[in-house]
C-alpha positions as CSV (number, residue, x, y, z in Angstrom):
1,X,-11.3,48.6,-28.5
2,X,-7.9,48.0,-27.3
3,X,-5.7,46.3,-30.0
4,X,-3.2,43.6,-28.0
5,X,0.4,44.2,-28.5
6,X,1.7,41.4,-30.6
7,X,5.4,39.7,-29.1
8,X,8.0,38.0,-31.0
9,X,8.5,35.2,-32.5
10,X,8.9,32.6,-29.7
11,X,9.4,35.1,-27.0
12,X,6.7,35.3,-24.1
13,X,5.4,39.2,-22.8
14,X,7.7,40.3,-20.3
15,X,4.6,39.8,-17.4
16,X,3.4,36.1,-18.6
17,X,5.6,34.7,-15.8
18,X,4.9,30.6,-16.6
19,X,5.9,28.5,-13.3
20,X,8.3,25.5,-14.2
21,X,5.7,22.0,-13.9
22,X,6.8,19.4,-11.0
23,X,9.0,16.9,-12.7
24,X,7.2,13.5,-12.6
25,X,6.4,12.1,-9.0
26,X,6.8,15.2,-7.3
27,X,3.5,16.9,-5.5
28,X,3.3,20.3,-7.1
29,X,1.7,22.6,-4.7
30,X,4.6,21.4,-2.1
31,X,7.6,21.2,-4.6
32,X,6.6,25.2,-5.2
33,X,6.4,25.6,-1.0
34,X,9.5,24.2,-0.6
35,X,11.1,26.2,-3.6
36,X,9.8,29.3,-2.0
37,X,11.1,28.4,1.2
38,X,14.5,28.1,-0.5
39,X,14.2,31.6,-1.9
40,X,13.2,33.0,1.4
41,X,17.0,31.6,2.7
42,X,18.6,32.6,-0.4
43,X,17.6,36.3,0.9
44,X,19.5,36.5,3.7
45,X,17.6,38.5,5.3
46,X,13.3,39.5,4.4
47,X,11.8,39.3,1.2
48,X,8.7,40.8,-0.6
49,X,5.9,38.4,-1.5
50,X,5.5,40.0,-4.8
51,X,9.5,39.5,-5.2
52,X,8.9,35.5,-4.8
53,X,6.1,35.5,-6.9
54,X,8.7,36.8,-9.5
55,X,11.2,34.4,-8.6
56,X,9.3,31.8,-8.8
57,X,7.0,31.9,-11.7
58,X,3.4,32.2,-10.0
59,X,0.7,34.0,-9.5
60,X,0.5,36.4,-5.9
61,X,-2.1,35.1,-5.1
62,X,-0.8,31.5,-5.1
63,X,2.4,32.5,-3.2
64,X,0.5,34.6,-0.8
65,X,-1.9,31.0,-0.6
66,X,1.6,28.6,-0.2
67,X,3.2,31.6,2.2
68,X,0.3,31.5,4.4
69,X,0.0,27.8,4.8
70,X,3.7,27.6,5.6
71,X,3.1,30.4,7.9
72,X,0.5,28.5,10.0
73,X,3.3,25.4,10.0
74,X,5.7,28.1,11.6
75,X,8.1,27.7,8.9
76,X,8.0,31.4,7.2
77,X,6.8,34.9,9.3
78,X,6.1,38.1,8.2
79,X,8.1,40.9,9.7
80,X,8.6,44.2,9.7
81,X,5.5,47.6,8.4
82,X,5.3,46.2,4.6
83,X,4.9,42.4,5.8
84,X,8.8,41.5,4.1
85,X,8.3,37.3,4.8
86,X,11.3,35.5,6.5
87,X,12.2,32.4,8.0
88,X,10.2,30.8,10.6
89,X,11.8,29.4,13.8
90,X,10.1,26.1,12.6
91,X,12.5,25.9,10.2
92,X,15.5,25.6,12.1
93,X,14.2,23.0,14.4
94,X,13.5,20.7,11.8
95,X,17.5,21.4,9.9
96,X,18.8,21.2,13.0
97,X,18.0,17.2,12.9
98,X,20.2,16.9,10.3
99,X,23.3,18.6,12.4
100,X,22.6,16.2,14.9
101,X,22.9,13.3,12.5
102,X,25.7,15.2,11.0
103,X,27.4,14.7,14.6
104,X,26.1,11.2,15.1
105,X,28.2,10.0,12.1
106,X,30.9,11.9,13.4
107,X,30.9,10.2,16.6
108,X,30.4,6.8,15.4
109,X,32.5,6.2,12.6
110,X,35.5,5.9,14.8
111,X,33.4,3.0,16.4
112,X,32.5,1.3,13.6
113,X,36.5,1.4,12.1
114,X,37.5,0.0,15.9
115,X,34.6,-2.7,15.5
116,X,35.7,-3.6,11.8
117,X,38.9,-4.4,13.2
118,X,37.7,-6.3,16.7
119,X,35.7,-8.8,14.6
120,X,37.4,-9.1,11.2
121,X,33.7,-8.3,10.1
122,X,31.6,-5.5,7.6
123,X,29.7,-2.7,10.6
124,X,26.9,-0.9,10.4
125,X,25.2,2.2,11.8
126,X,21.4,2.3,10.8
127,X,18.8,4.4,12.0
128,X,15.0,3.8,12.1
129,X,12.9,5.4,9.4
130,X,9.3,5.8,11.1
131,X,7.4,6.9,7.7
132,X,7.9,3.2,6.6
133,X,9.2,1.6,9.7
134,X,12.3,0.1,8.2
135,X,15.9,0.3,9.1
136,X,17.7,2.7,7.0
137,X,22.1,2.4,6.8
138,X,23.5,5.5,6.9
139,X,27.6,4.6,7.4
140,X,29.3,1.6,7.0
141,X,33.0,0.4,7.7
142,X,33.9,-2.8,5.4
143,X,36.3,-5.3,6.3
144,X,39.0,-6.5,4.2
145,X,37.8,-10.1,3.5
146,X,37.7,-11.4,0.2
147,X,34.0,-13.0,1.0
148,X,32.3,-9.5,2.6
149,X,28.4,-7.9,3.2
150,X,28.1,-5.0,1.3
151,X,25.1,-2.9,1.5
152,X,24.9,0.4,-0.3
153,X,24.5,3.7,2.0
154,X,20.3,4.8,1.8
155,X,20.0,0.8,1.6
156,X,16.9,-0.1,3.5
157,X,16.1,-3.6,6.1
158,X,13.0,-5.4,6.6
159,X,12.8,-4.8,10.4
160,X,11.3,-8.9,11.3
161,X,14.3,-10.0,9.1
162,X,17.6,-7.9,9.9
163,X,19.7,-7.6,12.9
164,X,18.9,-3.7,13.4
165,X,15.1,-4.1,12.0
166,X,14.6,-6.8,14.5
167,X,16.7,-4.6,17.5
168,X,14.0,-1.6,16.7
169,X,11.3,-4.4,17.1
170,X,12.0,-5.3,20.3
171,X,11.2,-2.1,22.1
172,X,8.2,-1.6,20.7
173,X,5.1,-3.0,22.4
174,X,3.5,-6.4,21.8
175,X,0.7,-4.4,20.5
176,X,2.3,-2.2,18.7
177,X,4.0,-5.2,17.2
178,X,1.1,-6.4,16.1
179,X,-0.1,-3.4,14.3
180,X,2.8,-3.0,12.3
181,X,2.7,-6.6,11.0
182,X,-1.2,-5.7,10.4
183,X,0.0,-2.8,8.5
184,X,3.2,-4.5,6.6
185,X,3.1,-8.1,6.9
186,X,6.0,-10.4,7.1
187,X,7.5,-10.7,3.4
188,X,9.4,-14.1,2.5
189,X,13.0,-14.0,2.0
190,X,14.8,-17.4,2.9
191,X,13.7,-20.3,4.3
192,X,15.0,-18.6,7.6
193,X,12.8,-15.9,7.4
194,X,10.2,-15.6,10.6
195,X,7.0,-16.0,9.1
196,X,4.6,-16.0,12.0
197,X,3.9,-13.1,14.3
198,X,4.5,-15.9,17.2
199,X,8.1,-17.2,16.0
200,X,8.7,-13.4,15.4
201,X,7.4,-12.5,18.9
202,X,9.2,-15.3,20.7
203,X,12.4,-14.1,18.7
204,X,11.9,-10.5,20.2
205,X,11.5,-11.4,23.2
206,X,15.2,-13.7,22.9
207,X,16.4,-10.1,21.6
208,X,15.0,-8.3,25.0
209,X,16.8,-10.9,27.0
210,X,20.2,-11.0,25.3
211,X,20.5,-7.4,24.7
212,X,21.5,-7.9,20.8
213,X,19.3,-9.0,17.7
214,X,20.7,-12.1,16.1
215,X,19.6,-12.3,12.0
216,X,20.5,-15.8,11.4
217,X,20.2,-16.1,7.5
218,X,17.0,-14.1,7.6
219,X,17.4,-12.0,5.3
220,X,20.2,-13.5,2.4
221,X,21.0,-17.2,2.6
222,X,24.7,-17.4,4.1
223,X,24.8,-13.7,6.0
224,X,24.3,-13.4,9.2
225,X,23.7,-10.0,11.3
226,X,24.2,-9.3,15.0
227,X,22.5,-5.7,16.4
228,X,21.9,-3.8,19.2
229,X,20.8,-0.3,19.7
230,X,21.4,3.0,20.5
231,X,18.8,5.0,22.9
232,X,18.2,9.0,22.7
233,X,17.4,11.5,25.7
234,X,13.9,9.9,25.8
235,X,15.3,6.5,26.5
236,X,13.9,6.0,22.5
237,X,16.0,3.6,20.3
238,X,16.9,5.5,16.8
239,X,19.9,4.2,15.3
240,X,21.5,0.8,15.4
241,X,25.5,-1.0,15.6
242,X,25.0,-4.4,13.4
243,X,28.2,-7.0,12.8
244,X,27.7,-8.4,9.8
245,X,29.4,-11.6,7.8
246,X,29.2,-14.8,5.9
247,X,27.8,-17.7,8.6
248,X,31.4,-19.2,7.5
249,X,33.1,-17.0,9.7
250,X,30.0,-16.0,12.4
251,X,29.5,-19.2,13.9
252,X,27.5,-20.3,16.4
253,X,30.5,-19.9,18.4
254,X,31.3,-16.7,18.1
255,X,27.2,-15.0,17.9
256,X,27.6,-14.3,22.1
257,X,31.8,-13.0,21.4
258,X,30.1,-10.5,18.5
259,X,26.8,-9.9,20.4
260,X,28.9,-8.3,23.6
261,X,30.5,-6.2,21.2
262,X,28.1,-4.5,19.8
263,X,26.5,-4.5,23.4
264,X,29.0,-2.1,24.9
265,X,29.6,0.0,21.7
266,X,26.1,1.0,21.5
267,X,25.9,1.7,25.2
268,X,29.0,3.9,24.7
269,X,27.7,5.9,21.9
270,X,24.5,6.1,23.5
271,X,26.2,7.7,26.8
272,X,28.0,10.0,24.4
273,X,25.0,10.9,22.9
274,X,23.5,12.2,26.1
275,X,20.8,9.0,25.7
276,X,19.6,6.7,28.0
277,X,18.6,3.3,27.7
């Protein structure tokens, strides 16, 4: 019989490798993917699966399972006689989307600085989040009034109730419309807010003819939100230019004055982008 070697006191044998649990919210099996993928870049180079089993606190055969299925993604290969893993090209197409939004903000911060001080008014740049179809603000140039929109960067816009949300809107389909509204419904937020999918239609339709999306107290009682968008290579719309202030200082007036602005400043970013509308 073999007698187990006893450890001490509140120390674990050397081999009992115990993975770290998911902090709360997090999916496990692809929290331990990802972490692997990290350690595969941290390499520089290749990497021996029983190296990254060691690394990370599991089992081989659990690495070799998580390895494999991000092998089949093409985001890790194996290379080389002994099967060192690596990074897969996959990878590097889907980081390289950052670098271009990396470069967008680059290009269009200028713009929104120059529009700040056109208008008098608080610009935006958002960009269309397709997991949950809302707009998402990812830069922002605020203007010097006392009475301003703020929005935090990451903030997110109900697309049939902001200027950029209801921009998106408009290139989409009438049908394809209508499944989103299936799918998210039209939440209440002012009296303003367009609560029918036919006053929201008839709306998009305005924004298809004018070029610009015009949130008229929408979304917050007193702010109003002029947008228009900027197109990729595909002729796709993906980010979006919004003017926003208090309905003091955007009056009816002055909707068209702002409207052309953001007009030509998302045509000009989209040419420099190598888009099309």
């Amino acid at each position: 019989m073999t007698t187990p070697v006893p450890t001490k006191r509140g120390k674990k044998p050397r081999n009992a490798a115990t993975p770290a649990a998911a902090p709360t919210g997090q999916v496990q099996s692809l929290t331990r993917g990802l972490k692997l993928l990290e350690a595969i870049a941290e390499s520089h180079g290749s990497v021996a699966l029983t190296e990254l089993a060691q690394q990370s606190g599991l089992p081989n055969s659990t690495t070799h399972r998580l390895l494999t299925t991000m092998q089949q993604l093409g985001f890790v290969r194996q290379v080389g006689d002994l099967g060192y893993w690596t990074i897969g090209a996959h990878a590097f197409v889907v980081g390289s989307s950052f670098l271009q939004s990396r470069n967008l903000l680059a290009m269009v911060h200028p713009m929104l600085r120059k529009l700040m001080e056109s208008s008098g008014e608080t610009v935006n740049l958002a960009v269309l989040d397709l997991s949950d179809h809302q707009a998402v603000i990812i830069d922002q140039v605020q203007c010097t009034q006392l009475m301003r929109m703020s929005a935090p960067i990451g903030g997110k816009l109900p697309m049939h109730a902001s200027g950029a949300g209801k921009a998106f809107l408009a290139n989409l389909s009438e049908q394809q419309v209508t499944d989103l509204l299936h799918r998210k419904g039209l939440h209440h937020y002012t009296p303003h807010t367009l609560m029918s999918p036919q006053s929201l239609k008839e709306n998009l339709a305005q924004v298809r003819k004018a070029g610009y999306a015009f949130d008229d107290e929408e979304h917050a009682l007193g702010l109003r939100c002029v947008a228009s968008c900027i197109y990729d290579e595909h002729g796709e719309p993906f980010a979006a230019i919004s003017i926003s202030g208090p309905i003091s200082r955007i009056t009816d007036d002055r909707v068209t004055e702002i409207g052309a602005m953001v007009i030509k400043a998302a045509k000009e970013i989209t040419g420099e982008y190598g888009g099309r509308r």
